[in-house]
N, C-alpha and C positions, 0 to 999 in steps of 0.2 A: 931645277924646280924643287920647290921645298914643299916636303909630305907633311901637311896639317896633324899636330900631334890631336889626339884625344886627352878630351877631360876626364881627369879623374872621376872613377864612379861615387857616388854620395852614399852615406851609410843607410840600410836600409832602418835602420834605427832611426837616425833624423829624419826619414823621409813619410815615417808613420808619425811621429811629434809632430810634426809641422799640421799635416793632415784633421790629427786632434785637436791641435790650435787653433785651427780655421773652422772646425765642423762647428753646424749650428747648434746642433742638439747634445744636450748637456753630459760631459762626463768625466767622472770621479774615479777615485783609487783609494783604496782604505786597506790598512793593513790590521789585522787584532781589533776591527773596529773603529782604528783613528783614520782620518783621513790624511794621506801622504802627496794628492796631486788631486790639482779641477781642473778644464780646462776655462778660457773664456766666458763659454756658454753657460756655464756653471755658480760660476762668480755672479752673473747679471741674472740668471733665475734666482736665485738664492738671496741676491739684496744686499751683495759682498762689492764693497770698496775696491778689495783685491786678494788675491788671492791668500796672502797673508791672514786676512780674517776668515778664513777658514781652515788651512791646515792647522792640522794638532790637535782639531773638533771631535772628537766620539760622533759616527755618524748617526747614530743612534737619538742624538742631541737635536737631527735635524729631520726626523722622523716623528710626524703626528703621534703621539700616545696611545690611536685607535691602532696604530697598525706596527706597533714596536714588537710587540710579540709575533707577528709573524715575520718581522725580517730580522730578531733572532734566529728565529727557525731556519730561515732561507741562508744566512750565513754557514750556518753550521753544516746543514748540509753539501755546499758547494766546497767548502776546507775539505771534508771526508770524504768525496767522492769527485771533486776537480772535474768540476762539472759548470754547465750554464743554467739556470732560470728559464721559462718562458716569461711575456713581458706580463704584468702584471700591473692593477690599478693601487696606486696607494697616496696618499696624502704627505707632502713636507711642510715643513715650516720655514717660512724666511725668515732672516737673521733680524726682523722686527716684531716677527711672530704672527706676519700673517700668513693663510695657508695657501697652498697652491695646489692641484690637482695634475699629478704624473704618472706615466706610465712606465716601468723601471724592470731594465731584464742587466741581471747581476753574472760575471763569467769568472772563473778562474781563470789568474794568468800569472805568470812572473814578472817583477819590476822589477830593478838593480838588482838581479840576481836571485830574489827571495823570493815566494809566496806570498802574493796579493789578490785582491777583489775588485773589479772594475766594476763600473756600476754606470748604463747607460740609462740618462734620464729624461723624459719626453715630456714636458709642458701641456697638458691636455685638457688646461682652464675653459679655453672655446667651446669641445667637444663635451666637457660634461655640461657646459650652458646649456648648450643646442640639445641634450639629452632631457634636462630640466625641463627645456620647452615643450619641446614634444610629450613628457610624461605629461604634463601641465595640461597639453589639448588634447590627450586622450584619456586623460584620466579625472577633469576637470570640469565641468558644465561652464561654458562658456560668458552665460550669464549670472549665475550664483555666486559662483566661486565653490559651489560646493563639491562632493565628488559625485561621480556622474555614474549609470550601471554598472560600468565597467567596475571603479572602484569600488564602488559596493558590495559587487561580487565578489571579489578577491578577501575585504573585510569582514562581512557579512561569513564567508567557508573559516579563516583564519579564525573568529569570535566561537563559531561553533566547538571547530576542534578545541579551543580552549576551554570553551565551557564543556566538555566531556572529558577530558583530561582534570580539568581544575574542579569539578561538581561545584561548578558556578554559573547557572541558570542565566541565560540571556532573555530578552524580548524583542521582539522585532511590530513595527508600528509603522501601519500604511496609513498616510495622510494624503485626503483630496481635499482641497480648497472648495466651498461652497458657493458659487454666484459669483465665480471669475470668469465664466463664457460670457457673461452679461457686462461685466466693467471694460473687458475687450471691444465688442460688439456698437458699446454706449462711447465710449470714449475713446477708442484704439489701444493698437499694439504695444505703441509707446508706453500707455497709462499702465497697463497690463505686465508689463517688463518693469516699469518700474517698483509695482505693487508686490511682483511675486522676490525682486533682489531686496526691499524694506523687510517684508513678511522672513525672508528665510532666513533673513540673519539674525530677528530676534527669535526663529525656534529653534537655531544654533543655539544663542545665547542664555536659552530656556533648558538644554541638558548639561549635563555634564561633563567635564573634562574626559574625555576617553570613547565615548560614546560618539556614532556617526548618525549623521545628519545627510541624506543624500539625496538629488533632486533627481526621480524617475523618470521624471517627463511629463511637458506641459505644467500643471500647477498638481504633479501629484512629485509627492517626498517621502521617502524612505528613511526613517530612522533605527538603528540597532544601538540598542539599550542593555550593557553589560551587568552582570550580578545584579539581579532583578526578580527574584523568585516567586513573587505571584503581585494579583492584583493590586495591592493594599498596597505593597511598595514602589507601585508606579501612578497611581494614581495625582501625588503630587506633582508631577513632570507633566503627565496627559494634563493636568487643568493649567499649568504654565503653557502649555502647548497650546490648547485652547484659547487664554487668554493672548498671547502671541498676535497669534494669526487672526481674532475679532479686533485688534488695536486699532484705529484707522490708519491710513496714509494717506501724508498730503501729498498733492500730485497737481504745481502751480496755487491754483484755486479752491481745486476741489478737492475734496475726500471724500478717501475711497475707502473702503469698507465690505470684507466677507466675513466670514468663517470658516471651520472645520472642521470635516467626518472626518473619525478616527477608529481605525482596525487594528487590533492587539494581538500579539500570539506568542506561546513562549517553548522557548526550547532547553534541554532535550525534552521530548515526550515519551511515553512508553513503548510506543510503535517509530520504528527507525523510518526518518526522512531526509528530505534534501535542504537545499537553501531555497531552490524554485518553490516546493511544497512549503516550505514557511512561508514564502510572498504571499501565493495564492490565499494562505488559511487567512492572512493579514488581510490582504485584498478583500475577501469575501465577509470578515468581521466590519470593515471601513463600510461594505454597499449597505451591510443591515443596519449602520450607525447613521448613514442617508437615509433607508429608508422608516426610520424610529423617529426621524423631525431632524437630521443634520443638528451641528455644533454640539457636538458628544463623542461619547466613544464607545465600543463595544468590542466585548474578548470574545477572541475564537472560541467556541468548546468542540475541545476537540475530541472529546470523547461522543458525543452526538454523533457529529459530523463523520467521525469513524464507522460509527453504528448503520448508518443511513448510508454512507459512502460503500461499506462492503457488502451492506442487506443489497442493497443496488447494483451492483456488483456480482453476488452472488445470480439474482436474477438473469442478468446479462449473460454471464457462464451458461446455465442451465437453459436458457433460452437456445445459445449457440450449441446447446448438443444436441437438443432436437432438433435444429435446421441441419446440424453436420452427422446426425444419424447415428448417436452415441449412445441412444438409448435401446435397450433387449427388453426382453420381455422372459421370463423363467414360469415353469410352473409346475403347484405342488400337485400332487396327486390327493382327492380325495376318493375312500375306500368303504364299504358296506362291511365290518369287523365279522359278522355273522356269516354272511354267504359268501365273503372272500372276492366279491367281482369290485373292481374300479365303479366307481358311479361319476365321476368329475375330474376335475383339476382348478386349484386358483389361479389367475392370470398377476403375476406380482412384477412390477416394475425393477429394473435395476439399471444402473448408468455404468457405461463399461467408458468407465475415464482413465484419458489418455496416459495420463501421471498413474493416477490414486488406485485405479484398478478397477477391479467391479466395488461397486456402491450400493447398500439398503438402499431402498425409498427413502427411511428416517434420517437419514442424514441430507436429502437433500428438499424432500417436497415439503416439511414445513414449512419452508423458506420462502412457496410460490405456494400457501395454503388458501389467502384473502388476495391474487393475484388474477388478471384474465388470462396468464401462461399456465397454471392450473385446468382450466377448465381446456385451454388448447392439449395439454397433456393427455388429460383425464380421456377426452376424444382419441386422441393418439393410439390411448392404448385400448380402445370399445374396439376400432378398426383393424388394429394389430391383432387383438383374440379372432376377429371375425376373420382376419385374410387367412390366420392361421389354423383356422378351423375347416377352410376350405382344401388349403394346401393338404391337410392330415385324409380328410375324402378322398381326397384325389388315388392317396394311395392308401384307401380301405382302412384306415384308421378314424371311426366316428367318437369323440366323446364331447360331453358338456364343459363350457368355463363358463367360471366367474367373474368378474370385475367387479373392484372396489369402486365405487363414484362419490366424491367428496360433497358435501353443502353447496358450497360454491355453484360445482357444475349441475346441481340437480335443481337450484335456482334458477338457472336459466328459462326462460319463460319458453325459450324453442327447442329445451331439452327431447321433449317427446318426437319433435317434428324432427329432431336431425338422427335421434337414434334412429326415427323410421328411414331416414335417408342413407345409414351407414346397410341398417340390413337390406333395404332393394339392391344396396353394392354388393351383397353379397346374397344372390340370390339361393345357393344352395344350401344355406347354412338355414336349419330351422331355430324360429324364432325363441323356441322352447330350451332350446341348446345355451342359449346365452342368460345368463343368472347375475341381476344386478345388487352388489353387497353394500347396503346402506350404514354405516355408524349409527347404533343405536346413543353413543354419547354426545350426539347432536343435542342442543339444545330443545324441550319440548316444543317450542314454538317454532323452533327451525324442520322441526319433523312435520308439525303438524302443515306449514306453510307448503311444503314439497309431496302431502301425501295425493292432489290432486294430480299434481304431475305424475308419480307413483305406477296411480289407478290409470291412466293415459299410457303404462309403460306396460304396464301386465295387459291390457287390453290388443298390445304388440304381439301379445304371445310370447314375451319373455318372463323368468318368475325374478321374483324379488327375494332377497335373505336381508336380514336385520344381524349385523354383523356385534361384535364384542359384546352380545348379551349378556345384560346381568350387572355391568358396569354405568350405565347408561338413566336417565331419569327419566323414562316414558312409563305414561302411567299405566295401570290394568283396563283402563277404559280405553285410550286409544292402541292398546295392543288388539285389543279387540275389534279396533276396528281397520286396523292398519291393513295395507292391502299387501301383507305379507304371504311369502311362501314357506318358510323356511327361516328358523331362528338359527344364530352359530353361539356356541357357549363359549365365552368367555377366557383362552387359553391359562390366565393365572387362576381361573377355578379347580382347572385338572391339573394345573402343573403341583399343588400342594393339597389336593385331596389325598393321598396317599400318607402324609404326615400331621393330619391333623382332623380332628372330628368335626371341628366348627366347617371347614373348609369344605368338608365331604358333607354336612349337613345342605350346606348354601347350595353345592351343588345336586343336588337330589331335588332342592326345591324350585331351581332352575328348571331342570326337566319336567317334575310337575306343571311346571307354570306353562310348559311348551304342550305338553297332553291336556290337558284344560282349556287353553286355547286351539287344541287340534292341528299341532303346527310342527311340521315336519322339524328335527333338530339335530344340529351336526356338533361334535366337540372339534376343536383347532388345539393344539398343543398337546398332542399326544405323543410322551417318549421315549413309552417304554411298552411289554404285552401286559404288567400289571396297571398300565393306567388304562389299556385295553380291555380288558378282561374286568376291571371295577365299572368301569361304563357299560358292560353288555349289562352286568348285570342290574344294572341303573334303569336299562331298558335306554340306553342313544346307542343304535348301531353305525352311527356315520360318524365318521373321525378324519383326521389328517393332521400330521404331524410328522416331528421328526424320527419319532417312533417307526413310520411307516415309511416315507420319502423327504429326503429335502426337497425343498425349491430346484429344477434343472432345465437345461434349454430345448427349448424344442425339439429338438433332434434324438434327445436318450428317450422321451418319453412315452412312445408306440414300444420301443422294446423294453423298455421295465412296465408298461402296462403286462404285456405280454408275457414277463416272468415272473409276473406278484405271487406270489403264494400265502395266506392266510395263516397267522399265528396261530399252531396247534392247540394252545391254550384256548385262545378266545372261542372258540367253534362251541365250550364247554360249558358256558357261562347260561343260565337258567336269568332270563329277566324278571323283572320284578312286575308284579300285573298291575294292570290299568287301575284296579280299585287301590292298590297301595301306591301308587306314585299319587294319586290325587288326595290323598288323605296325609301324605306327607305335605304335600302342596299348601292343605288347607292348613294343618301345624304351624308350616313357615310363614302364613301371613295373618 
């Protein structure tokens, strides 16, 4: 029996060649750069007759331009570090010079014994088609040809960051077609699709090379208009633009025919925004360009718009702190400088924000001065003095507050009737307790208009004070007759009587004018015992100031009433008599 010999083993060397031979996918061998071996698959991407026309080539030779410098790079590093590539997209040229689209991962290896570069190479022409496509429908309005939100967006952020980097002003231009619901409606969808691919491509052909053209939706278009820095130099594009889109089109028989509203806005602006906020400003310039007669344009201002957007704004905030119970209430202590007893307290608003901290009045109720959240405030805090006047009885603590009450709120025609509804809510609290501080820098006619209501307020049993006396243009005739309790002087008259005679003049004649009129008078800003001690002798014993007390919360103020003690000074002070205060009085006017 004869034992079948065995075939010799094949070199594994051959058996890897042969394998290269047959593979589909293309691969090369370059040494120093030149190419030393392809296989098949190589020759026939490449456009090679045979193999011959290409070794001996600089591979380098066979590499798009766009991408030579980086496969320097990639060589070099695989020589120093005998290493492989991830695969990577780059561009060749075929030996005609047209291009082709591959995907190339490059390895270290050894060939006939030496140091080489393999370079496996993948034909991926299909796939960047199919790539194209797809960017093309998602990035493309199907009917236009133009780019669609998506593009927009992306162009629209990119144009920004440039123009902030480059301090080269863009603009951005919302366009709506006027009387194209109507050409649909009249003649179909068809006429309607045909109208708005005629129209977009002459207001393509109406900008500039650089500058995007983008169809929003429906017959609205978005254009961004580079280096562009105010109105004058756009203006020639917006009336091409116009013209454009009134052009007719014919559509079979007929012609068709709109116009177009045009919204302008330009960026950067002083106050940092987004791309969406640039639409909106555009958007909202295009409605006021509709509602001005259509086929025009009109520029955002945005400094208005900013004005009115955070006046608005602010409202909204201060509105939400009173619903979310953000606002206190402080108060100062008013004091009798002579007999050393407490006689009062003012009821002073403060906003305890969540950020900012505690907050003046002045910084936030100008804001809601000509507002109806004013006059809801203004209430807020009537009711807040009264709960907390009741709370202070409860445990043996009785004293008087004040409240400021604005124009606004004392205009109310049912002022009277709701203050009489806050005090039935607070049955324990005497009517007399609560003291309402009018601005005497109201307007005369605004005094005079509210003194009815007033007389309707004291007849409550509450008194009346006539607040920042002195500053104010009421005249001696209606002080006279004003249904006043109680004048408050003026804090900038005491805060500089002490450094000046004119000042200290004005203020004496102030007081006069309160004993003349028979009217009890308090000074505010007092803050120091020499501004104390100048008013006894002035003959005004009612003061408060910071002299005496800050503003503080309810809570400290039964115990600092409790431990006032009276400036040893002032107790000293001789006033001036009734015949000399009026004979000053009479001096001063």
């Amino acid at each position: 029996m004869l034992t079948p010999t065995k075939a010799a083993p094949r070199p594994r060397k051959s058996c890897f060649r042969t394998l290269v031979e047959s593979a589909l996918e293309a691969i090369a061998v370059h040494r120093h750069g030149v190419l030393i071996y392809v296989n098949p698959a190589t020759i026939k991407l490449l456009g090679a007759q045979s193999a011959q026309d290409l070794i001996g080539k600089p591979i380098l030779d066979l590499v798009h331009p766009d991408f030579r410098q980086i496969v320097r790079a990639r060589v070099k590093n695989i020589s120093a570090q005998n290493t492989t590539t991830t695969m990577g997209e780059q561009k060749f040229l075929r030996l005609d010079g047209t291009v082709v689209d591959v995907a190339v991962q490059s390895t270290w290896i050894t060939y006939g014994a030496e140091p080489a570069i393999q370079v496996a190479i993948r034909d991926i022409t299909p796939l960047i088609a199919q790539r194209k496509q797809l960017e093309q429908v998602a990035h493309f309005d199907a009917l236009t040809n133009l780019p669609n939100r998506v593009l927009l967006a992306d162009r629209l952020l990119q144009a920004m960051t440039n123009a902030q980097r480059r301090h080269q002003p863009l603009a951005v231009v919302f366009l709506d077609l006027d009387g194209f619901k109507t050409i649909n409606d009249s003649h179909g969808h068809e006429a309607g699709d045909h109208l708005l691919v005629a129209i977009s491509a002459r207001m393509k052909q109406a900008l500039r090379e650089g500058d995007t053209l983008a169809r929003f939706g429906g017959d609205e278009f978005v254009a961004v208009l580079l280096d562009l820095p105010d109105v004058r130099a756009c203006e020639p594009m917006l009336k091409r633009l116009l013209a454009a889109a009134a052009e007719p089109v014919q559509f079979g028989d007929i012609a068709l025919q709109v116009s177009v509203s045009i919204g302008i806005t330009f960026f950067p602006q002083e106050h940092g925004l987004d791309a969406d906020q640039l639409l909106r400003q555009a958007d909202h310039a295009m409605y006021l360009a509709k509602v001005a007669g259509k086929n025009r344009y009109s520029v955002f201002d945005a400094e208005l718009d900013l004005s009115l957007r955070s006046h608005q704004e602010n409202i909204e905030r201060i509105r939400h702190a009173l619903v979310e119970h953000e606002f206190v209430l402080y108060y100062q202590p008013k004091v009798n400088m002579r007999s050393g007893t407490v006689v009062g307290a003012e009821t002073l608003l403060r906003w305890q924000h969540p950020v900012k901290g505690l907050l003046a009045p002045d910084t936030f109720l100008p804001l809601i001065e000509n507002t109806a959240l004013a006059v809801e405030i203004g209430e807020w805090v009537i009711d807040g003095a009264l709960t907390q006047m009741e709370l202070w009885l409860a445990d043996g603590f009785d004293i008087a507050l004040s409240v400021n009450i604005g124009t606004r709120q004392l205009q109310q025609s049912d002022f009277a009737a709701r203050l009489q509804m806050l005090l039935a809510a607070h049955p324990r609290v005497k009517p007399a307790c609560l003291e309402l501080e009018v601005l005497e820098r109201s307007a005369p006619q605004e005094l005079t208009a509210v003194a009815q209501t007033l007389q309707a307020c004291r007849e409550l049993g509450v008194s009346i004070a006539l607040s920042d006396f002195g500053t104010g243009n009421a005249s001696l005739a209606y002080l006279q007759s004003m249904p006043v309790n109680l004048l408050k002087v003026d804090r900038s008259f005491v805060h500089d009587m002490l450094d000046g005679p004119d000042d200290l003049a004005i203020l004496e004649g102030v007081i006069g004018l309160a004993v003349a009129f028979r009217r009890q008078i308090i000074a505010e800003g007092v803050e120091s015992a020499e501004h104390g001690a100048m008013l006894l002798q002035l003959g005004c014993d009612l003061a408060q100031g910071y002299g005496i007390a800050r503003p503080m919360p309810a809570h400290e103020l039964p115990a600092w009433s409790a431990q006032w003690r009276n400036k040893p000074s002032w107790g000293n002070q001789a006033p001036l008599s009734r015949k000399a205060l009026l004979e000053q009085f009479k001096a001063l006017v």
